[in-house]
N, C-alpha and C positions, 0 to 999 in steps of 0.2 A: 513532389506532393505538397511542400509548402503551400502554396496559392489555393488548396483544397481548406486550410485551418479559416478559422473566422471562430471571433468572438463571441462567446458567447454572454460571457456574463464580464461587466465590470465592478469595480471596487471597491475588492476583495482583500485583504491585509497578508500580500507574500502566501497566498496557499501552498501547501504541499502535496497535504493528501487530497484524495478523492477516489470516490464508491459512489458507485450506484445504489441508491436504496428502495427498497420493498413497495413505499410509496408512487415512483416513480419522478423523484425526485435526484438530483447528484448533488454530493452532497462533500465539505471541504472544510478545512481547519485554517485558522488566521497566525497569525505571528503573536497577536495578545491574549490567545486564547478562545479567540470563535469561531463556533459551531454557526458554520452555513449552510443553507437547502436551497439549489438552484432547480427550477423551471426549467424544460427543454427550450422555453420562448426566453430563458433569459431574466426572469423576474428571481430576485434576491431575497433569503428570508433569513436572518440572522437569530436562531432558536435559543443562543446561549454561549454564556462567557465562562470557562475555567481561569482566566485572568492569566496565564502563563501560554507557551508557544507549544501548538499540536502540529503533531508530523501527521504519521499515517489516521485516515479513521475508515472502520467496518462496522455496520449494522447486523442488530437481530433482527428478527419474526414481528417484533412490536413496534419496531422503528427506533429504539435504542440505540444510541451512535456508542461506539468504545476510539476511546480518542486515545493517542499515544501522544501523553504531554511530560514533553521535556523539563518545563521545569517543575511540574508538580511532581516527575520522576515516577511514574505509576499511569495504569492505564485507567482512562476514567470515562465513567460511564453516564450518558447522557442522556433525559428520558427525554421524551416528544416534546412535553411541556417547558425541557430546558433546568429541569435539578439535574445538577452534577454531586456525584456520588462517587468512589475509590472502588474500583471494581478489582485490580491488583497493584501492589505497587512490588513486587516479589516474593523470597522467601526472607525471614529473620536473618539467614545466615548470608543469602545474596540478593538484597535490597536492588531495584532495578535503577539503573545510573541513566540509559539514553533507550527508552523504550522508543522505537521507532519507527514499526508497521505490524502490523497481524492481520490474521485471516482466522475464519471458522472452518472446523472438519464436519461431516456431516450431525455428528454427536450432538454437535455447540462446543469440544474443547478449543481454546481457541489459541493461536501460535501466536508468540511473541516475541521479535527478533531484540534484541537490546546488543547496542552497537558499541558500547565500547568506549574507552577513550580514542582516537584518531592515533594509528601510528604504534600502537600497546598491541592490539592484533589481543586484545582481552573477550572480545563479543561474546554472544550465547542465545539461546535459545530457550523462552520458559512456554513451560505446557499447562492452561489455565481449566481445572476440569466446568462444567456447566454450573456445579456448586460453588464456584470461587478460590475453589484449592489448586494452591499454583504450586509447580514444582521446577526445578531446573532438568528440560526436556534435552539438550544438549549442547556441549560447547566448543563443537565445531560445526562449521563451518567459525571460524572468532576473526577473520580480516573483514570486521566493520559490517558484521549482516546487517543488512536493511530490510529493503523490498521481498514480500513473499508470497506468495499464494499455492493452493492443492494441486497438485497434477492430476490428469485427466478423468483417470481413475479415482481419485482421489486417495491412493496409497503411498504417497508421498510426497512430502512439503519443498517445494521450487525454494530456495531461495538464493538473493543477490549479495553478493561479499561487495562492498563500492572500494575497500581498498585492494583487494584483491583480485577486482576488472574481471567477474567470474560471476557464473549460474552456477549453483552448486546445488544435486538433487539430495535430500536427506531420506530414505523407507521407512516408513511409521508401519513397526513392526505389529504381527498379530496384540502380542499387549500393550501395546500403545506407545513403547519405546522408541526412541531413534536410532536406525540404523546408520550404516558408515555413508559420510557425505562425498559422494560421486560430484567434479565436476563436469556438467554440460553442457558450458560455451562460454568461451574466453570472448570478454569485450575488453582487451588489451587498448589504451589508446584511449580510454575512455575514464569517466567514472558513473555506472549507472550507480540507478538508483532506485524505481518501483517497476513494478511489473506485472502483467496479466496477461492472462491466457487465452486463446482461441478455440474455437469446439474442434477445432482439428489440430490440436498441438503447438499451434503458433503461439512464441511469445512474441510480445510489443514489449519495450524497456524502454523506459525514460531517465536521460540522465541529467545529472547534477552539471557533470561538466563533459565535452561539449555541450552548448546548444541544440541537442540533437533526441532521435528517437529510431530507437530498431528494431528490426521488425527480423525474426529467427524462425525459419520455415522448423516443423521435424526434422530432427535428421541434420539440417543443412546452417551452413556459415551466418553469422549474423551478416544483414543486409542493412543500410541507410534507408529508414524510410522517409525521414522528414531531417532537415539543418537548417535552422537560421544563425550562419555568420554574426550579425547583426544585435541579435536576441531581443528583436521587437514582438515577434507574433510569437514564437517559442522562446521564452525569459524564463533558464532554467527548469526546463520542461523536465522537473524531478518526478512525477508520478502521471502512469496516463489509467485509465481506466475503461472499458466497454458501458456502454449506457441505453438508453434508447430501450421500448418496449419489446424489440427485436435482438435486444445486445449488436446492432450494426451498425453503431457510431462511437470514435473514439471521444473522452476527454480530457483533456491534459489540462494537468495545474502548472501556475507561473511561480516559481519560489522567489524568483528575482524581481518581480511584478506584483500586477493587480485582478489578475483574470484569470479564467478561465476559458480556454478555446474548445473547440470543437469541430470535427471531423468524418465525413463517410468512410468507414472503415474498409473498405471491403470484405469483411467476412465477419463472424458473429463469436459472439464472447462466449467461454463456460459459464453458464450460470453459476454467481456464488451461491452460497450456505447461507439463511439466515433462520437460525434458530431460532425453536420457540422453547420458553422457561418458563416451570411451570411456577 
């Protein structure tokens, strides 16, 4: 399925993350700190600088980007206009060290994986209410969570350990607690790293290392869906995304790169969450 990817957007600063947002726009974080908004056609529009390096980002209802920046070490909140604002950076007593993807529940509380130092197997999990009250939501799955998003239902938070080569499910209990983290699929061999869902339970994972992208029916074995050897067209394809006004096209960011590509997926994304504040 390589020969299906093509570029779509170029020169882009090492993206990692990428979301589709409300606009209909995709949207990606730079290595210095910028907030991009790509065009389906490809047209670049750089909204804004936090001046440090963002991993993951997710949108609200208003077109609010919540960018997980590493070095300002808190997640931060980006309006249309391009003011950046601290939306959490943790609690007092566990200040966030490597904020590094979230998702929204249908509420607006929004998950926050912080990954740890490499190797410490420290990670954790913060749960950010719609008010800004963050709490430490829980601290397992801790080899290195990354990548996450809601399950189908949306009764429990998917998330990727990258040192632990694991999907690990977590039950976001009737009051809002985390239940015990179930793993459900070993990507041994690998180190992913973001990930999204399909309206029929398919994950797509993009990893850090290989070159590579997989695709995990229900139920069934992770499968190869894309490898470039090479790492010309997939350059550390760390996060891929559902996009398109159909959710039927993938797009992958280049961590190792300058782009962003893109892909007919065959099948169609879960819509995410994006909340409206009042």
């Amino acid at each position: 399925m390589l020969g299906s990817f093509q570029i779509l957007a170029t020169g882009l600063d090492h993206p990692e993350g990428v979301a589709w947002g409300p606009d209909g726009r995709i949207y990606a974080g730079g290595e210095a700190g910028q907030i991009y908004a790509v065009s389906l056609d490809g047209q670049v529009e750089q909204i804004a600088t936090t001046g440090e390096f963002i991993y993951g980002v997710t949108l609200d209802g208003a077109g609010n980007v919540y960018a997980c920046d590493f070095g300002r070490a808190e997640v931060s909140r980006v309006s249309p206009s391009g003011e950046v604002t601290t939306y959490s950076n943790g609690t007092p007593q566990r200040p966030m060290r490597v904020p590094n993807f979230a998702a929204f529940d249908e509420a607006g509380n929004l998950y926050v994986t912080d990954s740890g130092e490499w190797g410490d197997d420290d990670g954790l999990i913060y749960r950010v209410s719609p008010d800004g009250g963050t709490a430490v939501w829980t601290e397992k799955p801790r080899r290195f969570p990354n990548g996450c998003c809601l399950s189908l239902d949306g009764g429990a938070l998917l998330v990727i350990e990258s040192r632990g080569r694991v999907i690990s499910r977590i039950p976001i209990e009737d009051d809002g607690s985390a239940g015990r983290a179930e793993p459900v699929a070993d990507l041994t061999g690998s180190q992913p790293d973001g990930l999204a869902l399909a309206d029929d339970g398919t994950m797509l994972v993009g990893c850090y290392r290989p070159d590579r992208l997989y695709r995990i029916p229900p139920g069934g074995e992770p499968e190869v869906l894309a490898e470039d050897p090479d790492g010309i067209v997939l350059n550390q394809p760390a996060n891929v995304a559902f996009v398109g006004p159909d959710l039927d096209r993938i797009a992958v960011s280049s961590l190792g790169g300058w782009s962003l590509t893109i892909a007919e997926a065959g099948l169609s994304g879960r819509p995410l969450n994006y909340p409206k504040f009042g």
